[in-house]
GUNU-166256 format. One line per field, with one value per residue (C-alpha): residue number from 1; x, y, z negated; residue in three letters. Coordinates in nm, 2 decimals, padded with zeros to 4 digits. Layout:
REM residues N
seq = (NUM,...)
px = (X,...)
py = (Y,...)
pz = (Z,...)
type = (Ala,...)
END
This chain:
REM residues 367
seq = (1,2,3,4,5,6,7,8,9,10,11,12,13,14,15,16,17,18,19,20,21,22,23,24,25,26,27,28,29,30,31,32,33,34,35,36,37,38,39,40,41,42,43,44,45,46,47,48,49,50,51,52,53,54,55,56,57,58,59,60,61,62,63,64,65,66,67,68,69,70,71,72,73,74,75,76,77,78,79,80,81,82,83,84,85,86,87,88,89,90,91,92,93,94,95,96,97,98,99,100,101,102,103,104,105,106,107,108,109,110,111,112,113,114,115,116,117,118,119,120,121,122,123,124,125,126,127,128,129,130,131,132,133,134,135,136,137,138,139,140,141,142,143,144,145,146,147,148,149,150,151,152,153,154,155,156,157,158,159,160,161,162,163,164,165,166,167,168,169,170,171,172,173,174,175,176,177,178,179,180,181,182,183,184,185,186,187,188,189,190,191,192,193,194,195,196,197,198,199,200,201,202,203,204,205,206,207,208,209,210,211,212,213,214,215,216,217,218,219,220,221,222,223,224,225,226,227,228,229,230,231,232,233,234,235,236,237,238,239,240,241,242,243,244,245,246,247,248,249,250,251,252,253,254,255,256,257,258,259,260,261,262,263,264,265,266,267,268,269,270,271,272,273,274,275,276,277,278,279,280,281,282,283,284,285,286,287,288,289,290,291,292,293,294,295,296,297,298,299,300,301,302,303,304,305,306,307,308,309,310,311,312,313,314,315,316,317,318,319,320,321,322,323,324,325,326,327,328,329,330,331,332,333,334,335,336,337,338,339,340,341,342,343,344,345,346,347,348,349,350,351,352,353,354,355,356,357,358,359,360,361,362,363,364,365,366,367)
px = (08.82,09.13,09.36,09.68,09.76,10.14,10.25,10.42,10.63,10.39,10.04,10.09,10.12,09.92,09.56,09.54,09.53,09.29,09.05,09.08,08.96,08.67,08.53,08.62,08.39,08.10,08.14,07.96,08.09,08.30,08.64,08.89,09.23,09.51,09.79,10.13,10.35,10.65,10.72,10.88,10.60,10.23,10.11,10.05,09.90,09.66,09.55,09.49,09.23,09.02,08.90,09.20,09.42,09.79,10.10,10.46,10.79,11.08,11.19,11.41,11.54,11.73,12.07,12.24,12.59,12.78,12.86,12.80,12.49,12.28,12.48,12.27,11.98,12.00,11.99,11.69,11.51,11.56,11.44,11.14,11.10,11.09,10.85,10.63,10.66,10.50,10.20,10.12,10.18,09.92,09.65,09.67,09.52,09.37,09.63,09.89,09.82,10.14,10.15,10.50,10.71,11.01,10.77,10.64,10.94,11.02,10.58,10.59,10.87,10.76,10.43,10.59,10.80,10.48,10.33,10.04,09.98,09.99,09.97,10.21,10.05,10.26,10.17,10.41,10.52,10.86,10.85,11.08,11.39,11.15,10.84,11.05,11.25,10.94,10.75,10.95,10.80,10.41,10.10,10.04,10.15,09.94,10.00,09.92,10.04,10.04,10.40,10.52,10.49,10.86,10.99,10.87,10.95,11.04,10.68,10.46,10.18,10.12,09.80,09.71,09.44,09.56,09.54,09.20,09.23,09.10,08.74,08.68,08.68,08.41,08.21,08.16,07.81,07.61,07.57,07.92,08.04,07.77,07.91,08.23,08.11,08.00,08.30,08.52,08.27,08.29,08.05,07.84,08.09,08.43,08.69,08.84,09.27,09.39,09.78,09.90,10.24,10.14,10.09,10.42,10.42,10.70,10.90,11.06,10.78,10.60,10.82,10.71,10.34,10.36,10.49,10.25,09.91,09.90,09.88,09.52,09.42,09.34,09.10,08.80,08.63,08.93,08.86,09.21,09.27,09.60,09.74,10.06,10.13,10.11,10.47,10.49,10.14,10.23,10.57,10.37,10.03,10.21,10.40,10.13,09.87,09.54,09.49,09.20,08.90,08.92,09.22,09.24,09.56,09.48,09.77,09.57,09.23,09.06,08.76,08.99,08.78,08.47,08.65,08.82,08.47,08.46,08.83,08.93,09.29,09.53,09.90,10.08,10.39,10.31,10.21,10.02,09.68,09.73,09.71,09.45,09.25,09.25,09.24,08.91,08.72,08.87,09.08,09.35,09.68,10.04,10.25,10.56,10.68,10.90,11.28,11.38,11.15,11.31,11.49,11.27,10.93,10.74,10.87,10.80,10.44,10.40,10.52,10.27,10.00,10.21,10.22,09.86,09.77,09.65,09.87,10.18,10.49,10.74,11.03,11.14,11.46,11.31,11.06,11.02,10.70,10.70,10.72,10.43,10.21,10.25,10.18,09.84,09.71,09.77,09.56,09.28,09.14,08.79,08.99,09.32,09.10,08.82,09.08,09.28,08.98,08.87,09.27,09.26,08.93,09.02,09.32,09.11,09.05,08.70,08.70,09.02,08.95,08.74,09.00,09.24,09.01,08.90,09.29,09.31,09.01,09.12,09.44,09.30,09.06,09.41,09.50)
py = (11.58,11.34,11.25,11.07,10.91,10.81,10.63,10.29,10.02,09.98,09.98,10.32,10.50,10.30,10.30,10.68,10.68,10.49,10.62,10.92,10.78,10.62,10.98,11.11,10.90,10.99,11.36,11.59,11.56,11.29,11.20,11.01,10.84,10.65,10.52,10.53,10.26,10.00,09.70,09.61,09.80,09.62,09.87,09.67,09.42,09.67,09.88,09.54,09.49,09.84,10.01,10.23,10.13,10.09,10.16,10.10,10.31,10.29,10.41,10.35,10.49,10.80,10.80,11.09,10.94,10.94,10.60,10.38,10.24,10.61,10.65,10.35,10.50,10.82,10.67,10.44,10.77,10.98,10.66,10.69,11.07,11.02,10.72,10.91,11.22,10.98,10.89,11.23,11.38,11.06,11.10,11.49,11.50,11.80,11.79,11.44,11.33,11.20,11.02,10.87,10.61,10.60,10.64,11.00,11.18,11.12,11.16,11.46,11.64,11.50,11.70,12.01,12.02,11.96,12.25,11.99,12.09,11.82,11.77,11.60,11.39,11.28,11.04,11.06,11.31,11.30,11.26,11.11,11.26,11.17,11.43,11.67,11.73,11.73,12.01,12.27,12.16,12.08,12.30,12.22,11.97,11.83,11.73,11.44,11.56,11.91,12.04,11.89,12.21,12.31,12.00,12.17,12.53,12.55,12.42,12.71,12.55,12.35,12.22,11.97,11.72,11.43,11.09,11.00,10.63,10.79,10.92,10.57,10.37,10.54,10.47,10.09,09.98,09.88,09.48,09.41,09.56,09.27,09.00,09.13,09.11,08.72,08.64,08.71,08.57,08.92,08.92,09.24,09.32,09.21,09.46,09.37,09.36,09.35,09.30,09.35,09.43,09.47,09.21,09.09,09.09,09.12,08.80,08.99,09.16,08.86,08.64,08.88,08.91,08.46,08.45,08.65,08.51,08.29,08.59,08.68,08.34,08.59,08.82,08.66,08.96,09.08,08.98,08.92,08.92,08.83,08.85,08.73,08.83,08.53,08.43,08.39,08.17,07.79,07.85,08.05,07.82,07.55,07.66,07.77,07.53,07.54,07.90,08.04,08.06,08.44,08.47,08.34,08.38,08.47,08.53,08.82,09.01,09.11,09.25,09.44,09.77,09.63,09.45,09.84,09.95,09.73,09.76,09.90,09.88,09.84,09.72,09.80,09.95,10.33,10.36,10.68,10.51,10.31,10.60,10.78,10.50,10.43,10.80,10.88,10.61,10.71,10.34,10.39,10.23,10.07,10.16,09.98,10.23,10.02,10.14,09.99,10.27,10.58,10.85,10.64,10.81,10.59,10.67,10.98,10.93,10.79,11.08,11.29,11.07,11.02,11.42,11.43,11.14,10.99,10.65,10.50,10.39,10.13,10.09,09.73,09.76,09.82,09.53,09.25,09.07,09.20,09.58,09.49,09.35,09.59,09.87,09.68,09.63,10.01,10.10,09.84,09.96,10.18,10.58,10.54,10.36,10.60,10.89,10.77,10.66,11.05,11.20,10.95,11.05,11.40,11.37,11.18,11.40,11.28,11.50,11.42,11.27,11.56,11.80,11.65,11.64,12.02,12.05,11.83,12.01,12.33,12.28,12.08,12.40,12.64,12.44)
pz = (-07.23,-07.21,-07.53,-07.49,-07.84,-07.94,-08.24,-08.34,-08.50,-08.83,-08.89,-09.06,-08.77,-08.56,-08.77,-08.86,-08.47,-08.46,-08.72,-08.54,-08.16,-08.35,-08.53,-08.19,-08.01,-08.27,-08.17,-07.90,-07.58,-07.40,-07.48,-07.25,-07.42,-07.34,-07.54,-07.52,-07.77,-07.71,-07.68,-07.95,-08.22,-08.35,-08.14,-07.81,-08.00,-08.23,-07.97,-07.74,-07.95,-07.87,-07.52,-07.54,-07.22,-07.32,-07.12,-07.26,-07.26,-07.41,-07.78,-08.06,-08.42,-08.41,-08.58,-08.71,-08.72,-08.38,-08.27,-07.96,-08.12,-08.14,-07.75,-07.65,-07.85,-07.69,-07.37,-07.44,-07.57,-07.23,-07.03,-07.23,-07.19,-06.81,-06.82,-07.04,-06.84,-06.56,-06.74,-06.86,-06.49,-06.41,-06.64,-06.72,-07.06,-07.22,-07.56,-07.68,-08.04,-08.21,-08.55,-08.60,-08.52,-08.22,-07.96,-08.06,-07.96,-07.58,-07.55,-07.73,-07.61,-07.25,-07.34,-07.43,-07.06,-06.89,-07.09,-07.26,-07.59,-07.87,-08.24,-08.48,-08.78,-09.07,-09.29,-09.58,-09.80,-09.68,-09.33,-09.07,-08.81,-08.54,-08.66,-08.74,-08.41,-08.26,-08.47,-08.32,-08.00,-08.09,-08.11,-08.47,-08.71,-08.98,-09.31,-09.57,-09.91,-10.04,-10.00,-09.69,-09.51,-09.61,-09.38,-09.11,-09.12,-08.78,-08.62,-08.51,-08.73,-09.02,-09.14,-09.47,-09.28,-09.53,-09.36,-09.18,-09.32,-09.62,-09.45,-09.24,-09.62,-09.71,-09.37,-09.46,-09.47,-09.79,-09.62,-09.60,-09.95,-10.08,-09.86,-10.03,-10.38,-10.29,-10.13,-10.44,-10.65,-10.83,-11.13,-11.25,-11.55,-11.42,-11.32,-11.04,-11.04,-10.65,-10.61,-10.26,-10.09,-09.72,-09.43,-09.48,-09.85,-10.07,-10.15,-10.46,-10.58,-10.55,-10.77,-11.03,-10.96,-10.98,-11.26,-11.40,-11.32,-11.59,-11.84,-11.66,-11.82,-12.18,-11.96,-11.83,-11.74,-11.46,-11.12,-11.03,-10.64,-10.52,-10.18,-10.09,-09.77,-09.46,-09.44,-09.87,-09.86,-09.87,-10.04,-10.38,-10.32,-10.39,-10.68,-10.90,-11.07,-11.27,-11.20,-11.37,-11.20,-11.22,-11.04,-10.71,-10.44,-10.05,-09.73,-09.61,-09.62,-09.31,-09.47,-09.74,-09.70,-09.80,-10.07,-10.19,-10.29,-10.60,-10.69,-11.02,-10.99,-10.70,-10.73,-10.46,-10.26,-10.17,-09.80,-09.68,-09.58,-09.87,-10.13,-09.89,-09.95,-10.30,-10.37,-10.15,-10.35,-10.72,-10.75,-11.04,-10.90,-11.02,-10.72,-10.67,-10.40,-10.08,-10.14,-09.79,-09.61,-09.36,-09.67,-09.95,-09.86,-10.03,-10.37,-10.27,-10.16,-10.55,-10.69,-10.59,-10.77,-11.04,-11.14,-11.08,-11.32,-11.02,-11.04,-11.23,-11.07,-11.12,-10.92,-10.77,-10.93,-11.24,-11.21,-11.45,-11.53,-11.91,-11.78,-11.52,-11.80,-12.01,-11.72,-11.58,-11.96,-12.05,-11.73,-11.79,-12.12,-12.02,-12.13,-11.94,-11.64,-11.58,-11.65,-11.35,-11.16,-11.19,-11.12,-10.82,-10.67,-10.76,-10.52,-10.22,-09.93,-09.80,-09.49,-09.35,-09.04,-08.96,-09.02,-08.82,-08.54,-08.58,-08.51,-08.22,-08.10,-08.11,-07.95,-07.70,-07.59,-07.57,-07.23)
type = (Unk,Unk,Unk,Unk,Unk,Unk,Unk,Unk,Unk,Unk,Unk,Unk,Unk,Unk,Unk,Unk,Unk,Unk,Unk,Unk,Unk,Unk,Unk,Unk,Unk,Unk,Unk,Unk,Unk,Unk,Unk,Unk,Unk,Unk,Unk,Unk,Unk,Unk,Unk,Unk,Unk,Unk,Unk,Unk,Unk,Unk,Unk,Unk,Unk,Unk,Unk,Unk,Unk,Unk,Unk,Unk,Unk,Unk,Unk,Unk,Unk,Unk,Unk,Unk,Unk,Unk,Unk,Unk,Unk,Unk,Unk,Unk,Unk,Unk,Unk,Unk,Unk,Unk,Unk,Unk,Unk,Unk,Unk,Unk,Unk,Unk,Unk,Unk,Unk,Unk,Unk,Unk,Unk,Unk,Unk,Unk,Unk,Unk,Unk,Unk,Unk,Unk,Unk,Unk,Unk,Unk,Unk,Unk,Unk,Unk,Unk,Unk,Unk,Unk,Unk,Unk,Unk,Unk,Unk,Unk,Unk,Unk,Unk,Unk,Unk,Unk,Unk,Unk,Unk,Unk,Unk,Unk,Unk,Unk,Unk,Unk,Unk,Unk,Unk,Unk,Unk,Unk,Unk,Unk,Unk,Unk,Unk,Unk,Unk,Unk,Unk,Unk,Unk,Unk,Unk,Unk,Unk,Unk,Unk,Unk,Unk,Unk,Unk,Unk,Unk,Unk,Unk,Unk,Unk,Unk,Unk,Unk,Unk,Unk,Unk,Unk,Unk,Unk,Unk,Unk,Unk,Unk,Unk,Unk,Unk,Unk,Unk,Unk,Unk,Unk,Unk,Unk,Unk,Unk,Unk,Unk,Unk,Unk,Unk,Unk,Unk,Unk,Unk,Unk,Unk,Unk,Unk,Unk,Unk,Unk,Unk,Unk,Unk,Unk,Unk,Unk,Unk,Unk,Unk,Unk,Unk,Unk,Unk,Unk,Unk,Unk,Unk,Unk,Unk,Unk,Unk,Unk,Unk,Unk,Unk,Unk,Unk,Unk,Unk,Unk,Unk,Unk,Unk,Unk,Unk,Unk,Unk,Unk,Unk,Unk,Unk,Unk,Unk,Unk,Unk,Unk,Unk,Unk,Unk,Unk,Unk,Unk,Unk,Unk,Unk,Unk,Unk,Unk,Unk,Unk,Unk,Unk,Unk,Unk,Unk,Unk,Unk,Unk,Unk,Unk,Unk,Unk,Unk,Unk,Unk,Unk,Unk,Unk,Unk,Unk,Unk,Unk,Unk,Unk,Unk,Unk,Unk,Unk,Unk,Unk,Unk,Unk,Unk,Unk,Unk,Unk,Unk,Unk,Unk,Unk,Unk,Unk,Unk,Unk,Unk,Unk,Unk,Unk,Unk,Unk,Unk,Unk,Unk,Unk,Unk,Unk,Unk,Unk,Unk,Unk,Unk,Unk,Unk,Unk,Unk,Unk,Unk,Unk,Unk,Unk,Unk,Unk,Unk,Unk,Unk,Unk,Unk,Unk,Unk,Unk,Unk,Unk,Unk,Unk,Unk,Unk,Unk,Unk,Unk,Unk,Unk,Unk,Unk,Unk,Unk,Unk,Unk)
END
């Protein structure tokens, strides 16, 4: 069977994608995909790194005010739909798996002309212009978060999956989650603090988190991880002297999901995979939700934790380095931690890459 997948501009839309092609290719019987993205996204660059073959058409934002801008928008979109509409004639796949980002709606709604049924994934709990114009015109849509469903009243089908970053944590491999703990120099009794803001990091949030480290000087038995983010490295490496040994300050992970394993507490902005992946292996979390995101959906994404007892939230214009402090000891003493350690893993959803593929399955065999 052939799968097109569509999805780009961040990492969030790109991954889940991804996570998804790798269970399919553990399954019974062959699968085929492509993948459609833009120029301008990480997704040439992502998926340049897999077997999936890429082809490019053109995307951008949708804007709901009427201005020259969303004219030149609108006609950027339609050149897309007719590129895409191309490729899909061309390859004549069995169902189109959209998960966010520009690109999905001229694939999508170039799917639904040519009568190829597809499936729309959302990540986030509020979801984007883009995913929901294109419910009305998609097989099914699946959800992250409970309550989503009433964003998309107009889609013939909505189904809770949760995000499928969530299942592939828990698929690393006993060897590298020791080459982690050696790495990091993590000792049998420490807890281990990791502060992250993304690939690109925060410059603002990371003023804050600086200025802090000293602090972790009084608790010897916190693994304190820090990662800045490439673009921040030298500027904060420089500035900070005779850390303690226990804290130490990277650019980026690349082996951050056999690091997650051992974690105890995340701080962090709110992103879907993020949260999937904390909650699936039962990680207690300060989230410090993004407010320059699409209709501030990663606040919202918090919230959902947050009246679970899942994860606390602070908001960047409510962050000082006192308020932080005071937030990360609170969670760190043994009651509050394992009590949102359990919330947290009581929230994960284990299965979701195979419930999202059950979908695209089934959908897949209506053609």
């Amino acid at each position: 069977m052939k799968v097109v997948f569509t999805g780009g501009g961040t990492g969030g839309h790109i991954y889940p994608a991804l996570s998804l092609w790798h269970y399919m290719q553990s399954q019974p019987g062959a699968w085929e995909a492509h993948y459609i993205g833009t120029r301008e996204g990480l997704e040439q660059s992502i998926v340049g790194k897999t077997d999936i073959p890429f082809e490019e058409v053109e995307a951008a934002g949708l804007r709901r005010q009427v201005s020259l801008s969303a004219l030149r928008t609108l006609v950027k979109t339609a050149r897309g739909y007719f590129q895409a509409k191309r490729l899909l004639k061309q390859w004549k796949p069995d169902v189109v798996v959209g998960t966010g980002g520009f690109v999905t709606l001229p694939v999508i709604f170039a799917a639904h002309a040519l009568r190829i049924p597809s499936v729309v994934w959302e990540g986030n709990a509020r979801p984007g212009l883009t995913n929901q114009l294109c419910a009305r015109r998609t097989n099914a849509v699946a959800i992250s978060f409970e309550g989503s469903e009433r964003f998309f009243s107009k889609a013939k089908r909505v189904v809770l999956t949760g995000n499928p970053r969530g299942s592939e944590v828990l698929q690393i491999d006993t060897r590298a989650k020791r080459e982690a703990l050696d790495n990091y120099r993590i000792l049998r009794d420490q807890k281990v603090v990791l502060i992250f803001t993304g690939s690109r990091g925060s410059e603002s949030v990371n003023d804050v988190i600086t200025k802090l480290l000293p602090r972790f000087a009084e608790h010897d038995d916190w693994r304190v991880i820090f990662v800045t983010g490439e673009r921040h490295y030298d500027q904060i490496a420089a500035s900070l002297h005779d850390l303690p040994r226990h804290v130490t300050v990277h650019p980026f992970l690349y082996d951050m999901p056999s690091l997650l394993p051992h974690v105890d507490l995340v701080i962090s902005r709110a992103g879907s995979s993020t949260l999937a992946e904390v909650c699936s292996l039962g990680i207690a979390s300060i989230l410090i939700p993004s407010p320059y995101v699409t209709a501030n959906h990663q606040e919202e994404n918090a919230k959902r934790l947050v009246d679970k007892g899942a994860a606390s939230m602070i908001r960047e214009a409510d962050l000082t380095e006192d308020r932080l402090w005071e937030a990360i000891e609170t969670r760190m003493h043994d009651d509050a931690l394992s009590e949102m350690k359990a919330c947290a893993k009581a929230n994960g959803m284990p299965d979701a890459v195979n419930r999202f593929y059950q979908i695209v399955q089934e959908v897949a065999r209506k053609k």
